[in-house]
C-alpha positions, 0 to 999 in steps of 0.5 A: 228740093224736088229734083233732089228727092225725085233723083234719089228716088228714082235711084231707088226704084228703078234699079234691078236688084239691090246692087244695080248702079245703072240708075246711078250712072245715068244721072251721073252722065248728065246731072247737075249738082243736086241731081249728082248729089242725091244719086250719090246718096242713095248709094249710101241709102241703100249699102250699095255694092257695086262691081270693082268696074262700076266703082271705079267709074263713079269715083272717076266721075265725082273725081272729075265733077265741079263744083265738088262742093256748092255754096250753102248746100253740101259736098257732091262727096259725102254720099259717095263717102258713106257708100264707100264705107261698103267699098273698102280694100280697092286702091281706088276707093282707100285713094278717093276716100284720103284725097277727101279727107285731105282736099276738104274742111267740110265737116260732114264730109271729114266726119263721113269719111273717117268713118268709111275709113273704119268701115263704118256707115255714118 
């Protein structure tokens, strides 16, 4: 729980300005699951608005990621999922988001998902 709460954040303060994915992409570069998964989620936190690039590279990322989902704790993709909400009209993005929706039977995930379909920020 506190690397968790340290990883999003750190996200938070480190970054430069409101749409900075650096943070972000450091601990995606190294971290394990609970790192991964909060970095993610502050991205949704915060409505982040990445690059087109930078998008891409953080799904190539989580796409990439094992264990996607741990036993008794959560889905790596549903802060991913509800930051994309923001991310729409990239193929790369309406692609992650079906895959997600297709590949799980999460709850959160299939509910935050549906809801970025529709734009919409769980």
């Amino acid at each position: 729980m506190i690397t968790a709460s340290a990883s999003t954040a750190y996200c938070r303060i480190v970054k430069n300005n409101k749409n900075d994915v650096k943070p972000v992409l450091h601990l995606l570069s190294f971290g394990n699951f609970a790192v991964v998964n909060s970095a993610l989620k502050s991205l949704a936190i915060d409505k982040v608005i990445p690059n087109d690039k930078e998008k891409i590279e953080i799904i190539n990322v989580i796409n990439s990621f094992t264990p996607k989902k741990e036993v008794g704790y959560a889905d790596v993709r549903v802060g991913l999922a509800v930051a994309c909400a923001g991310w729409l009209g990239l193929p790369k993005v309406d692609e992650f988001l079906s895959k997600s929706l297709e590949e799980s039977d999460y709850q959160p995930l299939t509910k935050a998902t549906e809801m970025a379909i529709k734009g919409k920020i769980l």
